[in-house]
N, C-alpha and C positions, 0 to 999 in steps of 0.2 A: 474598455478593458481588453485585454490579452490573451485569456482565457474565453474559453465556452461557457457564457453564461448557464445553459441547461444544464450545465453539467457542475458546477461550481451549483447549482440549485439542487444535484442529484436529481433530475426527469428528464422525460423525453420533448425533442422538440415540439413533440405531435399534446404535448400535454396540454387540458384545458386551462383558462384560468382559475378555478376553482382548485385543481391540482397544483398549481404551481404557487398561488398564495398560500395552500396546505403546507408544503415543502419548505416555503418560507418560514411560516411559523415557526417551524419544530427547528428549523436551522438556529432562529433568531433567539429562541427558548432557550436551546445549548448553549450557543456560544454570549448570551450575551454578556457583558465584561462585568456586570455589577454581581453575577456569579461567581466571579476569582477575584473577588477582593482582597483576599488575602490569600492569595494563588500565587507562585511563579509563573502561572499559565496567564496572569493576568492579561500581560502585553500581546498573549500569543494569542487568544480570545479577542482582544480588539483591534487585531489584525486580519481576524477572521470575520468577524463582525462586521467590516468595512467591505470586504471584499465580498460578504452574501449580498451588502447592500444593495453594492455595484452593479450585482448581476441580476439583481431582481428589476433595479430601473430602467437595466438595459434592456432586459427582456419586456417589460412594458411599452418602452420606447420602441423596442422593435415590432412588437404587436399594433402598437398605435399606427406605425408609418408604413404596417403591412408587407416588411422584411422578415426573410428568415435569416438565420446566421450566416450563414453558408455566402451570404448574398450581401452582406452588412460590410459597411465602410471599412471593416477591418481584415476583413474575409481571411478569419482565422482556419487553415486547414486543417479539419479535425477530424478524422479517418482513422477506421481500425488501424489498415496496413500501417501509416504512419506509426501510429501509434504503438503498436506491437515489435516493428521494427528497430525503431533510433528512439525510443523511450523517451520524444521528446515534451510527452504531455504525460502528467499525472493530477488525480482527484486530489494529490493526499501529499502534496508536498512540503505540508508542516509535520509530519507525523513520519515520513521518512527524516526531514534536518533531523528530530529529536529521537529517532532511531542510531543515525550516525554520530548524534553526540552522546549518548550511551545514556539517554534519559526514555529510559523504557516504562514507566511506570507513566511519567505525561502522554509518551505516544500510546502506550493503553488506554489510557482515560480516554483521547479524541476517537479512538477507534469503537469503544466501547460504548459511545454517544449517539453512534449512526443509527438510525432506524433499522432495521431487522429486511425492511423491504428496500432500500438503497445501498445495500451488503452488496458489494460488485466484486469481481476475481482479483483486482487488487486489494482491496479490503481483505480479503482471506490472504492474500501473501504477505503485506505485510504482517496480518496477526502471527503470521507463521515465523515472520524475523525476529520478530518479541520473542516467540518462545523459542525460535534457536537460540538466540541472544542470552537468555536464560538456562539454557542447556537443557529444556524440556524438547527434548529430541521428536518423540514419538508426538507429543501434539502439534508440533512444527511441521512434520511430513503428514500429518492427517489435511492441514492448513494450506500445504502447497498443493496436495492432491486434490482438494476442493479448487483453487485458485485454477489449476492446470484443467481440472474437468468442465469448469466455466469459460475458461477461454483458452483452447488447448493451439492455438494458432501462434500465441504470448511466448517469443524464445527467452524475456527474463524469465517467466514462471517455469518453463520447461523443464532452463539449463539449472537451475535451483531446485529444482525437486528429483532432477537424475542425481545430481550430487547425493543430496543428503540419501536417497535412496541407494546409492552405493555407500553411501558411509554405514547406511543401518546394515548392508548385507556383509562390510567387514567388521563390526561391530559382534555378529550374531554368535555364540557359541559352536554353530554349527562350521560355520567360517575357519574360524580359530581352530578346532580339530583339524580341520581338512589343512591347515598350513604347519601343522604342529613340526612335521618334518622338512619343512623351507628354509625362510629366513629367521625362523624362530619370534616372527614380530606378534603382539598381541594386542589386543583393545585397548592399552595403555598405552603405546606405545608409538613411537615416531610413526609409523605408517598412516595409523589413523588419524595422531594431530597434524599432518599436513592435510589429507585429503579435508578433515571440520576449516583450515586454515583457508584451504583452498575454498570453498565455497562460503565462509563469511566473506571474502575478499573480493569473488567475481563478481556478486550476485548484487550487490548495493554499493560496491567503489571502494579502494584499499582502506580507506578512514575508517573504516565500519569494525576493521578487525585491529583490536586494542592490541595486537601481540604482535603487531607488526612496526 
């Protein structure tokens, strides 16, 4: 596979087996597909399903023949910098598609699935795009501030919590006072729905924002 099996397992390379058949488990418990039988999540569950599988044999196979990832036939580069940088790995990339296709109540469910202990700072951002998504403003910026304090290195999480965190400070009543004698703009009004436009748009890809 493609992907970083430990990480598609949620643990560390450094994890025992004991650890990692545990994380199995709880994956295999969630997602398995006889749970959404009567799901639209059905197909997306046994999609996921396949893919823990993949990575738990391969990470046996690589234990067995005394490979670490890093070192493995495929020698997938999986590194913060990379990663923080060109966004080109994500944990959660069923859960952003269903973000972008405006099915926010399934990408709750998978998020809402995860173990309490495999909660990583993308896990808080995205929870945090649900509830922008939803226009719960203030638990969205509580979400990227968890997100950003976990891995403050992340310029998606950065450039996405300066925004909405200027949107809240033109949003504030105090704001509003202080421009009363400008352009006359308020928290209704054109100023602000660019600046919400502008960060649904940059932060997850123009598709993400239905008004465009």
């Amino acid at each position: 596979m493609n992907k970083n099996p430990y990480a598609v397992l949620g643990v560390a390379e450094n994890a025992t087996d004991e650890q990692i058949k545990s994380a199995y488990r709880e994956l295999a418990k969630k997602y398995h597909p006889d749970n959404y039988q009567d799901s639209p999540l059905r197909d997306l569950a046994t999609e996921k399903m396949k893919e823990i599988n993949e990575a738990y044999d391969e990470v046996q196979k690589m234990r067995k023949e005394g490979r670490s990832y890093s070192s493995s036939a495929n020698s997938y580069s999986y590194n913060t910098n990379t990663y923080n940088n060109s966004y080109t790995h994500t944990n959660y990339p069923d859960v952003r598609n269903l973000i972008r296709s405006g099915r926010l109540d399934d990408a709750q469910t998978i998020l809402s699935g995860v173990p309490a202990a495999n909660r990583d700072a993308e896990w808080y951002f995205l929870q945090g795009m649900i509830n922008y998504n939803k226009g719960w403003t203030d638990q969205a910026y509580s979400y990227f501030k968890t997100a950003c304090d976990m891995d403050p290195s992340n310029t998606e999480f950065r450039q996405t919590f300066n925004r909405i965190n200027q949107q809240r400070t033109y949003t504030t009543p105090e704001y509003n006072r202080s421009r009363s004698t400008g352009c006359g703009c308020s928290s209704c009004d054109i100023c602000t729905a660019l600046c919400c436009a502008d960060a649904c748009c940059e932060c997850m890809g123009s598709d993400l924002c239905r008004c465009c």
